[in-house]
C-alpha positions in Angstrom: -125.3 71.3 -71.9 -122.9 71.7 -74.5 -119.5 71.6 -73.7 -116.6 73.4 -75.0 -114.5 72.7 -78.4 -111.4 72.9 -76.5 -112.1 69.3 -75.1 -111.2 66.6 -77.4 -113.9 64.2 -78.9 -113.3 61.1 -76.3 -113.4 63.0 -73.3 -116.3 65.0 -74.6 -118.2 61.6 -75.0 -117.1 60.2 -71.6 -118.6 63.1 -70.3 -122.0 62.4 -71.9 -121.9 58.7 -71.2 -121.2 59.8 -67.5 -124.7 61.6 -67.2 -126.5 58.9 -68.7 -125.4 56.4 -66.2 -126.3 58.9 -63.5 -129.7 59.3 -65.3 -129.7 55.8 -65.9 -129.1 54.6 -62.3 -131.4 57.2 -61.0 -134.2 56.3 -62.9 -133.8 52.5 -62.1 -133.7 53.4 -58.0 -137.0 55.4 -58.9 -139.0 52.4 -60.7 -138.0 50.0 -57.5 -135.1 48.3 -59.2 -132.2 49.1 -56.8 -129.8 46.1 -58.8 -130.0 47.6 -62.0 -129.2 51.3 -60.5 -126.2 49.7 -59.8 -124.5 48.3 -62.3 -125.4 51.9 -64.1 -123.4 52.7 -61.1 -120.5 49.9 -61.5 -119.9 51.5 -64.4 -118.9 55.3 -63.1 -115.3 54.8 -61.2 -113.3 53.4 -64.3 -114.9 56.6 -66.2 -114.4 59.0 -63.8 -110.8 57.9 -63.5 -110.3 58.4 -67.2 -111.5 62.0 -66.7 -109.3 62.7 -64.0 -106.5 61.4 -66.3 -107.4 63.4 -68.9 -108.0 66.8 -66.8 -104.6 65.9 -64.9 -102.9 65.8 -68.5 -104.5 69.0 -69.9 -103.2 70.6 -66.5 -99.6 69.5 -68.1 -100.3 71.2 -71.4 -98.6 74.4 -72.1 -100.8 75.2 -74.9 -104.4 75.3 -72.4 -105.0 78.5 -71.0 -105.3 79.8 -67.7 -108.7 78.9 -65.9 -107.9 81.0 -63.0 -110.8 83.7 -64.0 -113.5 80.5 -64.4 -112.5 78.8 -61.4 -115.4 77.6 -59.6 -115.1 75.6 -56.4 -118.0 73.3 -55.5 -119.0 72.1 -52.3 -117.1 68.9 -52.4 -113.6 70.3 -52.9 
């Protein structure tokens, strides 16, 4: 999945780095190695709390448009 230019380089990578530990931890729980799926895991909460940051900044930014046309709402929200 490619994502869009409109999200800067670090976030873009955080976002990359947050599938690979899900892959990561996933594949470790498959093999029988329930430890090492989680410290793949350990790893998710500081990231995902440096996405939230960066969406909840970009929601302060006059400059992003409107997403009201893309807005999608899973089934956890």
């Amino acid at each position: 999945m490619q994502l869009s230019s409109a999200i800067s380089g670090d976030a873009a990578a955080w976002f990359v780095e947050l599938r690979r530990l899900i892959d990561e931890a996933e594949e470790r729980l498959a093999v029988g190695h329930p430890l090492s799926a989680l410290s793949s895991l350990v790893a998710v909460p500081p990231l995902h709390r440096m996405l939230m940051d960066r969406c909840t900044m970009l929601l302060d930014d006059p400059n992003q448009s409107s997403e009201s046309d893309e807005l999608s709402i899973g089934l956890y929200l």
